[in-house]
C-alpha positions, 0 to 999 in steps of 0.5 A: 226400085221395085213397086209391086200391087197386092193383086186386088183388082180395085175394079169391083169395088165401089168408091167407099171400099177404096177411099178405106182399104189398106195400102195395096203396095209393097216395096219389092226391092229398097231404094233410097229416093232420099232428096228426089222428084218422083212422077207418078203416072196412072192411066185413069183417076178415079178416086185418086187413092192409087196414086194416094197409096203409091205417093205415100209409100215413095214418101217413106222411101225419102223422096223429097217430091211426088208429082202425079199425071193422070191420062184421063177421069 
């Protein structure tokens, strides 16, 4: 599976503009993850909409599960 980001910079945005954007992610190439656990790694959480975002996406793509690990906050 292929995710890709919208190339927008979240950075410049303050926290109430990335609580209400749309949904930065598009599914590149389709897999089904039907029935599976996936792990979700971000760098930094900040507002916790990244890994809002992605979990929402792999959720459609049928997983059954969607586990996050955050480095640092």
């Amino acid at each position: 599976m292929s995710v890709s980001s919208k190339k927008t910079d979240q950075s410049r945005f303050n926290r109430q503009k990335r609580l209400t954007r749309a949904q930065p992610f598009v599914i590149a190439n389709h897999t089904s993850l039907s029935g599976k656990s996936v792990l979700l790694i971000d760098d930094v959480y900040t507002t916790g909409r990244t890994l809002y975002y992605a979990a929402e996406l792999i959720y459609t793509l049928g997983a059954k599960n969607v586990k996050s690990l955050s480095l640092a906050r």
